[in-house]
C-alpha positions in Angstrom: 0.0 0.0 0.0 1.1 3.3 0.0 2.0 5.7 2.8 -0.3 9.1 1.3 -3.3 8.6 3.4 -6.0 6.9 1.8 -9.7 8.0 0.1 -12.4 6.3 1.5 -15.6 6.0 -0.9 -18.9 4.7 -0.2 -20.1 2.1 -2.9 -23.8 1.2 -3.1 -24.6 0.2 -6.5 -26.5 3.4 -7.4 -25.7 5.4 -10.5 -24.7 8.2 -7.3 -22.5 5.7 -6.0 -20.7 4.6 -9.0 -19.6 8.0 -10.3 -18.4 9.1 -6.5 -16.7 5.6 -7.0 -15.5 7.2 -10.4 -14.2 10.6 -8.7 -12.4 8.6 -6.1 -10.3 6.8 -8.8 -8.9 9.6 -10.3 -8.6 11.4 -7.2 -6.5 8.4 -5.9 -4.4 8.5 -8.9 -3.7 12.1 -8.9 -2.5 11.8 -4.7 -1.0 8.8 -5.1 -3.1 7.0 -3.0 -5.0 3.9 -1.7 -8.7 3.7 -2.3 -10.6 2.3 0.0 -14.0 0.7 -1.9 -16.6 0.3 0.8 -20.2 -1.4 1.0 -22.2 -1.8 4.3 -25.0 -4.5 4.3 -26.8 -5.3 7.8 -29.1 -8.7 8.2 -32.6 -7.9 8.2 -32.6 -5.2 5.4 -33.8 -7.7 2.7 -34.3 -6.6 -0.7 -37.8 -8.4 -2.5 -38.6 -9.4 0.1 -36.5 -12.5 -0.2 -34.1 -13.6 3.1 -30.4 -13.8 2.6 -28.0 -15.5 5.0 -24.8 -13.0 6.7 -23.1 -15.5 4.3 -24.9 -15.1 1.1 -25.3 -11.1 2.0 -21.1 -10.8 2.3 -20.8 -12.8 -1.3 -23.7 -10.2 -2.7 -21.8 -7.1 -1.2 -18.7 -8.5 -2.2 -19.6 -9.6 -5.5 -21.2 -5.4 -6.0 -17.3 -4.2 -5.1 -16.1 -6.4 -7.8 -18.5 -5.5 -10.9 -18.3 -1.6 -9.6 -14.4 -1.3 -9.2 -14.7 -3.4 -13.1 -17.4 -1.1 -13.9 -15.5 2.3 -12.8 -12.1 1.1 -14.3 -13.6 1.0 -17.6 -15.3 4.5 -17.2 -12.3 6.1 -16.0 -9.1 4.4 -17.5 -7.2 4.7 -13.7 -5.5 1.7 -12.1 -5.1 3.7 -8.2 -4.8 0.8 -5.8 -8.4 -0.3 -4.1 -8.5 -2.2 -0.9 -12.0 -3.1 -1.4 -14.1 -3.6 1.8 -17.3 -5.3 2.8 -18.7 -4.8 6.2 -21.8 -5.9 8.3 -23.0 -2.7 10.2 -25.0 0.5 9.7 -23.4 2.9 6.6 -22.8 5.7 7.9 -20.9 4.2 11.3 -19.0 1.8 8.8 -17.9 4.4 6.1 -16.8 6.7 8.9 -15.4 4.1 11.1 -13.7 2.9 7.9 -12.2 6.7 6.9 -10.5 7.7 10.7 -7.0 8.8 9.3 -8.2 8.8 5.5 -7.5 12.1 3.2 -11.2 12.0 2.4 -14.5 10.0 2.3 -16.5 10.6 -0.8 -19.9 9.9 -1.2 -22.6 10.2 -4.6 -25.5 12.7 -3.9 -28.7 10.4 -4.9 -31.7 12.9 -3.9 -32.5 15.7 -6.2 -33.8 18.8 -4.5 -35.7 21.9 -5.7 -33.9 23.4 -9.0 -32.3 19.6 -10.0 -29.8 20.2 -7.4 -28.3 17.2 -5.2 -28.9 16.9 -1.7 -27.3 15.6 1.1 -29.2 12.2 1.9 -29.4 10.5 5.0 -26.2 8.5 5.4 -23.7 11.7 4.2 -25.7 13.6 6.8 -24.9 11.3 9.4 -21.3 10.8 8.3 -20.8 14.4 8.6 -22.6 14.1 12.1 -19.8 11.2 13.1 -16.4 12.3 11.3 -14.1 15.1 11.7 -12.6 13.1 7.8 -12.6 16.1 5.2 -16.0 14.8 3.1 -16.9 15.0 -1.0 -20.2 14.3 -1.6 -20.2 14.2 -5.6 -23.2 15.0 -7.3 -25.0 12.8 -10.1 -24.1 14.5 -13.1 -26.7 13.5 -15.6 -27.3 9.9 -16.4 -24.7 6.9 -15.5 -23.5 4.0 -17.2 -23.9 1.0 -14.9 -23.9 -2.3 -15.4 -27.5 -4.3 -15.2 -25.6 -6.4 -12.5 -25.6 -3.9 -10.2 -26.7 -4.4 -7.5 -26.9 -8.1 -7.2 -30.1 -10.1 -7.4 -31.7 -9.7 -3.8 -28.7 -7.6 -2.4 -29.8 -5.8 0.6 -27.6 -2.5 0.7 -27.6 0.2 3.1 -27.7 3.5 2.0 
């Protein structure tokens, strides 16, 4: 790894998620340093109403860093080094949690508010609530490439 402290980006499968994912890429490649891929998932969220296993939840969230980090390499042509990180545990504790000592934690604006502007949802709220870790939250820029396997059939993702 290297030693410039490293960027810390949330990763939820949204279209938000994927271009802060994006941002974090080249940002990592500009400073020289690590990015840190993160996806929460907690038991009991279940998505279609369809019950996952802890073990069958850590493949899903694993298997959504995998096709994003693919996904986001294509977009953006940049090879930074990515630690990429699934945890059990609420978002915003996990991505902060995760960022103590990081340059930054970046995180894609989903909501739209009045004017087509992006707002500050719920979990970048409460990461700014629980971090003193400089924060980007990166707007969604018009429409985003992702890939149909994102999310994960019957992932259950924070966000």
């Amino acid at each position: 790894m290297n030693s410039a402290p490293s960027i810390v980006v949330g990763v939820d499968g949204s279209a938000a998620g994927q271009q802060a994912l994006q941002w974090a890429l080249r940002e990592g490649d500009l400073r020289h340093s690590t990015v840190r891929a993160v996806h929460s998932w907690t038991v009991g969220q279940v998505a279609d109403f369809t019950w996952r296993t802890p073990r069958q939840l850590r493949a899903d969230s694993r298997s959504l860093l995998r096709h994003a980090l693919e996904h986001a390499r294509q977009m953006t042509n940049v090879r930074a080094p990515v630690e990429s990180i699934s945890v059990q545990g609420p978002a915003a504790s996990t991505l902060t949690e995760t960022a103590r000592g990081a340059a930054l934690l970046v995180l894609g604006a989903y909501r739209v508010g009045p004017g087509g502007q992006g707002r500050l949802g719920s979990v970048a709220t409460r990461c700014a609530a629980l971090t003193s870790t400089p924060i980007v939250v990166v707007p969604q820029s018009g429409p985003v490439e992702t890939l149909e396997t994102l999310p994960p059939q019957g992932l259950a993702h924070s966000r």
